[in-house]
N, C-alpha and C positions, 0 to 999 in steps of 0.2 A: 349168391351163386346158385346153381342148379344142382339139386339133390335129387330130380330125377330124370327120364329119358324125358316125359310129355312136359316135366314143368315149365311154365311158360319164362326164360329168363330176360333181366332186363339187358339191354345194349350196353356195352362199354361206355361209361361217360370221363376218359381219359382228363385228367390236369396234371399241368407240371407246378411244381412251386420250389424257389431256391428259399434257403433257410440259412439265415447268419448263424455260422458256425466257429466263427472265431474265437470265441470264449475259451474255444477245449483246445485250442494251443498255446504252446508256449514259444515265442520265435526265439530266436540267439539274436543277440545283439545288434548283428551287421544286418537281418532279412526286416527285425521290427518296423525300421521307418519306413522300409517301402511296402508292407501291407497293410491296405485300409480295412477285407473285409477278406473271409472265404468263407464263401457259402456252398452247402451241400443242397442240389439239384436234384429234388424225386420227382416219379413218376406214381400217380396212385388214379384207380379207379373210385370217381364219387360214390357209384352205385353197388360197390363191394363194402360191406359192416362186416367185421366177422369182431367175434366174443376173445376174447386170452383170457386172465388168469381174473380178470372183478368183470361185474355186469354192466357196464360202459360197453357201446360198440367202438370198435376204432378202425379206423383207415392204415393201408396196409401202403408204406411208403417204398416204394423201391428206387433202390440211390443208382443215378444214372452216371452222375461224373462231380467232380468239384471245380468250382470256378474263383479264381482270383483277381480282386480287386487290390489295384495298386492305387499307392499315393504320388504326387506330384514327382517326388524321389525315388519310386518304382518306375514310372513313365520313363524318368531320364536314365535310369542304367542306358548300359549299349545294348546291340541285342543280342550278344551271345548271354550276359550274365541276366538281363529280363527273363531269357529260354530257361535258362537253371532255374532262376527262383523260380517260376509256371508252372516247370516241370517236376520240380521237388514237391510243391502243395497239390499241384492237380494231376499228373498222370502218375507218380510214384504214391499216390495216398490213395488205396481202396475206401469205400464206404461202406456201410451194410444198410440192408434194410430196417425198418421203423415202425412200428406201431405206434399211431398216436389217438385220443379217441376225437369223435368226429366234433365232438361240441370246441375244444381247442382247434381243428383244422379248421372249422369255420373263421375263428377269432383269427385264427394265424393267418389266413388269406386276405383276411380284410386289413389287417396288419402290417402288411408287407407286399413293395414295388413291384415286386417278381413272380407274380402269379399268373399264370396262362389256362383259360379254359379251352380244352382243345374239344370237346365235347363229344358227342356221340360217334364211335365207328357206324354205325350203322350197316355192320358184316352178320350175317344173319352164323348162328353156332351151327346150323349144317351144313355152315360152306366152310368155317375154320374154328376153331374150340378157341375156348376163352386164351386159355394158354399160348394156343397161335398169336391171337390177336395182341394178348400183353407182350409177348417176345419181338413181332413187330413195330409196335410203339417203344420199346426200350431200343432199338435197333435204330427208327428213324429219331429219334429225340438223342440219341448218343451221336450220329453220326450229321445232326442238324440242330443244332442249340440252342430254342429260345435265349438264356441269358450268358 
């Protein structure tokens, strides 16, 4: 990021990547067979390192929404009770943002199905601050879903 007026900063290099998250629930009994997978969907700049609490840089993950994947028996609910279970994992479950460091974000991209490089804005920081541009990207990626 830019520590000063003249530093020279790089461009936003936007990815999205969903992340199986399924591990840290626990379903009731009737929701288990119809969920195969839910994954949390961030949004992180490549070109953003920043330091926390050990000398590893890490990538600063900001959670856009959660996605569910059903099983053959999810499919077939009706679709008032699919709309519940969807809406009970994915719009009634906030997420928070993540820190992970970049040498795991590489492995975990290569890793995994659901990785989008959306790559540079290419908005120069005297026509919108970094801030602009990320609130943008959280804006078009929540309200247009790669996965």
């Amino acid at each position: 990021m830019c520590e000063t007026e003249n530093e020279l900063c790089s461009p936003i290099d936007a990815r999205v990547i969903a992340i199986n998250e399924t591990a840290y629930y626990e379903f009731p009994p009737e929701h288990a067979p119809c969920i195969r997978a839910i994954r949390g969907v961030y949004l992180y700049d490549a070109n953003q390192r920043l330091h926390g609490c050990c000398y590893h840089k890490s990538h600063r993950l900001i959670f856009l929404y959660h996605s569910v994947l059903l099983t053959e028996t999810g499919d077939a609910l009706d679709d008032k009770a699919r709309e519940a279970l969807l809406e009970e994992y994915e719009v009634c479950n906030n997420g928070e943002d993540q820190y992970v460091h970049c040498s795991i974000m590489k492995r975990l991209a290569k890793a995994t199905g659901d990785y989008l490089e959306y790559g540079a804005t290419e908005i120069s920081y005297d026509d919108e601050s970094y801030g602009v541009q990320i609130e943008g990207l959280i804006e078009y990626f929540g309200g247009n879903p790669p996965f």
